[in-house]
N, C-alpha and C positions, 0 to 999 in steps of 0.2 A: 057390588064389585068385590073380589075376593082381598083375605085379610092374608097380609104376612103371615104364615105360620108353619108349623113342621108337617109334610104331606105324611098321610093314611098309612102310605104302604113306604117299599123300597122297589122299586121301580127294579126289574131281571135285568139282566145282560143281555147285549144284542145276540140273536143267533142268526149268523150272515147265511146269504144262502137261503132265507127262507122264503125269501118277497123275489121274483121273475125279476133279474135286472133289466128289464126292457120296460118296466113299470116306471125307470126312473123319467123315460122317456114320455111314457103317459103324462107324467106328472107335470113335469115340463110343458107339455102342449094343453093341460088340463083336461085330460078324457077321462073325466066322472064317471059316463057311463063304464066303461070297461074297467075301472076301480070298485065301483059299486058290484060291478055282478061278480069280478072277482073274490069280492069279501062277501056276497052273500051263499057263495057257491062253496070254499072252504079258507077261503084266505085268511090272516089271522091280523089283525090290526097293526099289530106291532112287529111284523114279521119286518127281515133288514134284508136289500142286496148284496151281493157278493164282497163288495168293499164296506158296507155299513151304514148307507142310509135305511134310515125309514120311510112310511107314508109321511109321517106328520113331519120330521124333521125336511122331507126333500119340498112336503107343499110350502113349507117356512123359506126354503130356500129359492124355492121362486116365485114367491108372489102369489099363489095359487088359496086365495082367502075361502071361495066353494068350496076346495077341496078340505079344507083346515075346516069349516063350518060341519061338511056331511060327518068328518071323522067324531067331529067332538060328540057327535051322538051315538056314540057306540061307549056303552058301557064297559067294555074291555080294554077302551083305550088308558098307555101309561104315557103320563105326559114330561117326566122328570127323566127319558133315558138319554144319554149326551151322545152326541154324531159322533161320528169315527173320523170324518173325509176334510183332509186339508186343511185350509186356515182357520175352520170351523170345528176341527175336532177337538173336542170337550165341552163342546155348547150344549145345552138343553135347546129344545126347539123353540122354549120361552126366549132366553136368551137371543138364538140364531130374530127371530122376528125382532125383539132389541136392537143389538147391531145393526141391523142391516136399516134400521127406520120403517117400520110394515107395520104402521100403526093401527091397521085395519085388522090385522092378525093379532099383533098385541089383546088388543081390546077385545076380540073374539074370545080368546084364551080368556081374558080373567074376568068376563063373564058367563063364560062356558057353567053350567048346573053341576058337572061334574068339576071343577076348583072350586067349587064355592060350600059345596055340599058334604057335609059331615059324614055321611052315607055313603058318600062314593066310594068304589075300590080306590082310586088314584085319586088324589090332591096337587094342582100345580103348586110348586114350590116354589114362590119369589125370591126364596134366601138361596138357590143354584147359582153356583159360582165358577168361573173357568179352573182351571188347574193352576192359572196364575194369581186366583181369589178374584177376580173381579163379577163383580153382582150385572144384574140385566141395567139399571138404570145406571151405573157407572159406563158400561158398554155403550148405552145411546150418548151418554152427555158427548163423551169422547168423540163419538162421530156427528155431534151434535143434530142429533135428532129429539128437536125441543118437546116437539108433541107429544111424544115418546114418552121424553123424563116429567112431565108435566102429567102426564096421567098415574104414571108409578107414583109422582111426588104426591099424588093429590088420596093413596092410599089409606084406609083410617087406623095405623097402625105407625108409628115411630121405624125411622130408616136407620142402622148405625149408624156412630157418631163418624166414624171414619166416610161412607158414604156419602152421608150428609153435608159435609164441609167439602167434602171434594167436588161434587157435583154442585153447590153453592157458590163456591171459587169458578168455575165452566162459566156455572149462569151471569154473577156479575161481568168477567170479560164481554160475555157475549148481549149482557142488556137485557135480560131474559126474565122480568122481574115476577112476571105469574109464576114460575118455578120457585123463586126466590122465598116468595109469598107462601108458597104450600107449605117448602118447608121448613120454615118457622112455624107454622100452625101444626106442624108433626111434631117439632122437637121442643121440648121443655127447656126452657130458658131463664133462668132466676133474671129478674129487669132490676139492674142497676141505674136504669136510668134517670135524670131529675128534671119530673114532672114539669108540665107547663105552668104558667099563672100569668097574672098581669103583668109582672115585672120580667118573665121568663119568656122567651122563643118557645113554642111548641118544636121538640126532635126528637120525634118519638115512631115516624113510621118506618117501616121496615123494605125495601131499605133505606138509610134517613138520608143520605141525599146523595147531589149528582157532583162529579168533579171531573168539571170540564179540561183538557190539559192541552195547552196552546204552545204547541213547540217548533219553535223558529228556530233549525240546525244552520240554514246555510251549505247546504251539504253542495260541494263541488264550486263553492266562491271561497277560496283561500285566505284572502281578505278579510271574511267574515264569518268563516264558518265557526261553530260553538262549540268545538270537543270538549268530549264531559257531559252533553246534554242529556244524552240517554242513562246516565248514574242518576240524575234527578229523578227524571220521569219514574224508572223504575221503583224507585225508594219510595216517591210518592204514592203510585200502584200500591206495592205490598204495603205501607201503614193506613191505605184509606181502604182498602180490601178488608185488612181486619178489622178495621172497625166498621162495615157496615155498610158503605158508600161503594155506589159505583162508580167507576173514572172510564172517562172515554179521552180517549189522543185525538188528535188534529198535529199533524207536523205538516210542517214548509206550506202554509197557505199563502197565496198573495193576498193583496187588501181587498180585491173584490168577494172572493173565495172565504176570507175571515168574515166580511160583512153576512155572505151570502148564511153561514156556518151559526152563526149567532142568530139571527131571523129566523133560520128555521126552527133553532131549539125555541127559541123564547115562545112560540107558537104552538109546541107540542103538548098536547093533552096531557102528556103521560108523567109532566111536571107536576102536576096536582095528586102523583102519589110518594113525591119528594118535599122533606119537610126543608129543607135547605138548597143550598147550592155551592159550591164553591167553583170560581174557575182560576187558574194558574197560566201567566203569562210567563216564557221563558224567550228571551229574546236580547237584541242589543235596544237600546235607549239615545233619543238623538238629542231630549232637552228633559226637561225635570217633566213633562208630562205627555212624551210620545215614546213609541218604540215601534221597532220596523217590522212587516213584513218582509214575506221571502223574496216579494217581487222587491224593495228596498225603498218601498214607499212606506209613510208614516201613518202612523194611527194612534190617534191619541188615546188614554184614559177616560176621559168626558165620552167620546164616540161607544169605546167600549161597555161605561156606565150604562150610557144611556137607553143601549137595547132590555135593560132589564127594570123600566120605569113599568108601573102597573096598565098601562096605556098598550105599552109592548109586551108587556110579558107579565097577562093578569092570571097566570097560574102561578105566582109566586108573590104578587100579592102582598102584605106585612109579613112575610117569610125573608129569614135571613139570609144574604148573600155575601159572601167574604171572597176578596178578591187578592192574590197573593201573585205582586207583581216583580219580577225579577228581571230587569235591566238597569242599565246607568243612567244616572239622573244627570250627568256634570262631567266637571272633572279633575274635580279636587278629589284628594288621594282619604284615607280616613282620618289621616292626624292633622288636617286642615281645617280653617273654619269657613264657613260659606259664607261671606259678606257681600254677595255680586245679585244676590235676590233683585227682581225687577216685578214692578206692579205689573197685575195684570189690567187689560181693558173691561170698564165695566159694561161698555155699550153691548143692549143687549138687542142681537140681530132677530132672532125667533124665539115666541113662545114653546116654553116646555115643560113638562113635569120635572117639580126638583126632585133629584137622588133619594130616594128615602129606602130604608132598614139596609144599606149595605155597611160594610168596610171595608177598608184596601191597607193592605200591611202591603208597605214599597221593602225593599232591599236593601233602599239606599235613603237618605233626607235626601233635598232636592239640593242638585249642585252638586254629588257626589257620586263618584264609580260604586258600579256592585264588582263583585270579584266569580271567576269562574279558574278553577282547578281544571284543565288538561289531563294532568295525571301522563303516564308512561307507558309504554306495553307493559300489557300484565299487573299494571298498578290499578287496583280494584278501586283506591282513595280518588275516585275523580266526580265530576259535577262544581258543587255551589254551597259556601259554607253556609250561606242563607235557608238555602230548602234542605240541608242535613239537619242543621241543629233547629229545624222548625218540624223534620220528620220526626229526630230521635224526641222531641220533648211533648208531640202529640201521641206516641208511643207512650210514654209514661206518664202524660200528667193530662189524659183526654178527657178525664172525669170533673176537672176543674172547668168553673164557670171562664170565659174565653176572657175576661179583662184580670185573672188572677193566672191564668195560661198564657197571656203575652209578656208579664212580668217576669216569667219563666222562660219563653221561650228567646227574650233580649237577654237575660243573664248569661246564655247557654251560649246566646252568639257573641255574647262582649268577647267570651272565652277561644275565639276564633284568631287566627292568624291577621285578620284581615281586620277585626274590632270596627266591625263596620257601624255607623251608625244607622239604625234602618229607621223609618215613617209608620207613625198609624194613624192613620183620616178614617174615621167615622162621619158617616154622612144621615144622619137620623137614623144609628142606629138605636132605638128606643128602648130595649129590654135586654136582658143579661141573655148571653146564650152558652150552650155547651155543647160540643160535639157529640156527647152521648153515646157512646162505641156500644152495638149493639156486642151479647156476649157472646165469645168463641170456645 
């Protein structure tokens, strides 16, 4: 497959006029034959119609992979000259197959003998960029044509740094983690990270884990709707982006639909190339260990634990799970003391696996409101001083082992309006862990 590099020649200018515009026509319909005897009779390869196609740009533009296959065998052909015509003009024909998702073409082109070949007159050039700078794999991410950027990514040669991070940012939204994967195997990455051991989590793969984000707005119940919720979500997005993780949304599920939503991840293969988990509940709270769905049924903490016992979800296994719970526990205000704690029943109805290697950092101690900011039109300060001062302090202090970061990150929130006291229930969790932020 061909390598990133500077092509042979400089590719001429179009001379319009030179290719029969009724050829555009051929092309369209794919008639090889009357292409072929045309270019064996005096036609010139690279000759353009009256407005500025080519052969090879017009076979990119419809799909026409024969006809792209026959031309590449003509040693006169220049593969790096940009279209002229509409929203395509300043594409290379590389590019134009990019865009458009023509993976079959793609793939044709870069391993055409002539881009790969030292000897060639012409050299495809992967580093062609539109008039706006954008490269052929920025052009697929955009339109999200994975195959696409999955084959560019998977090139043996380093993509710009600029490229590279933007098409990485596409992949994580979109889950896309073979991309992901490539490349970081293109790009050199000094590893900050701190190694596994007996005493440590293993968070080391790339990318190091999933965050799940369970957002319960309420949206259209007045009574219960959550404004401010989307300042969370997204603050969470952009600090677990940088570091490494992917985060998928879930908003307004009912309780079947959350059930449903949990079963299937805990079942998916694709856990096992996630070294952690985190999932994030944003919702209201109806006792110190439930919080509502959108349908305004309850669902407890236990319930949600429990889909990730190794039973149900043996791709995660002795792998960390941290669960970042944000509703109210009560109703005592923060400068109150809880004295109304009630035993719980020990009788126990069904066997189960106990909870083992999670933690759950609550908002609030049990008995106690969380607090959620509205905010105002145009006041950007809205969301939950909980998941701010837990985003700003995973921002700056990721690198720290998680029982020397929650120290940190309770200082950061005493400093809140709200001085909430928040919970951390560890449930076997057995070994030191760290977020590990892959580097940016």
């Amino acid at each position: 497959m061909a390598t990133i590099e500077s092509p042979a020649c400089s590719c001429p200018e179009l001379v319009c006029g030179t290719l029969p515009d009724e050829f555009l026509q051929h092309v369209q319909q794919g008639n090889l034959t009357t292409i072929e005897e045309w270019l064996s009779s005096e036609g010139n390869v690279n000759a353009a119609t009256t407005a500025g196609h080519t052969l090879l740009s017009a076979a990119c533009i419809y799909n026409q992979l024969d006809l792209v296959q026959m031309l590449l065998k003509n040693p006169q052909l220049h593969f790096n000259t940009k279209h002229r015509v509409g929203t395509l003009s300043g594409l290379t024909p590389f590019c134009i197959a990019a865009y458009k998702g023509l993976h079959g073409i793609v793939l044709a082109l870069l391993e055409s003998p002539s881009s790969s070949s030292s000897a060639a007159e012409c050299q495809l050039n992967l580093e062609a960029t539109t008039s706006r700078g954008k490269s052929a794999i920025r052009l697929a991410a955009e339109k999200k044509h994975w195959d696409v950027v999955d084959s560019l990514a998977a090139l043996n040669s380093s993509l710009p740094a600029e490229d590279s991070k933007f098409v990485e940012d596409l992949a994580k939204f979109a889950n896309k983690f073979n991309v992901i994967k490539r490349l970081h195997m293109q790009t050199s990455k000094e590893d900050c990270s701190i190694p596994p051991s007996e005493r440590v989590y293993a968070n080391d793969t790339s990318p190091r884990g999933l965050v799940l984000i369970l957002n319960y707005k309420f949206e259209g119940n007045p009574e219960m709707e959550r404004k401010g919720t989307e300042a969370d979500v997204a603050l969470l997005q952009e600090v677990f982006h940088e570091m490494d993780y992917v985060t998928e949304l879930r908003c307004d599920l009912s309780a079947s639909d959350t059930e449903k939503e949990l079963a299937d991840l805990c079942q998916q293969d694709r856990l096992k190339d996630f070294s952690c988990v985190v999932v994030v509940v944003l919702s209201h709270g109806e006792n110190q260990k439930t919080f509502c769905t959108a349908d305004s049924n309850a669902m407890t903490t236990d319930d949600l634990l429990s889909y990730f016992v190794p039973d149900r979800c043996p791709h995660l296994r002795s792998k960390p799970k941290i669960f970042l719970l944000q509703f109210c526990r009560g109703v005592y205000a923060a400068n109150q003391l809880n004295l109304g704690q009630r035993a719980q029943s020990d009788h126990v109805v069904v066997r189960r696996d106990a909870f083992t290697d999670m933690m759950c950092l609550y908002a609030a101690q049990e008995g106690f409101k969380s607090w959620r900011f509205e905010g105002k039109p145009h006041d950007p300060f809205t969301g939950t001083p909980f998941i701010r001062a837990f985003s700003q302090v995973l921002r700056t202090k990721c690198h720290m082992f998680l029982d020397d970061f929650l120290r940190e990150f309770i200082a950061e929130y005493n400093k809140t309006l709200c001085g909430q006291p928040v919970e951390v229930k560890e449930l076997n969790f057995r070994k030191k862990f760290c977020f590990n932020p892959g580097r940016r």
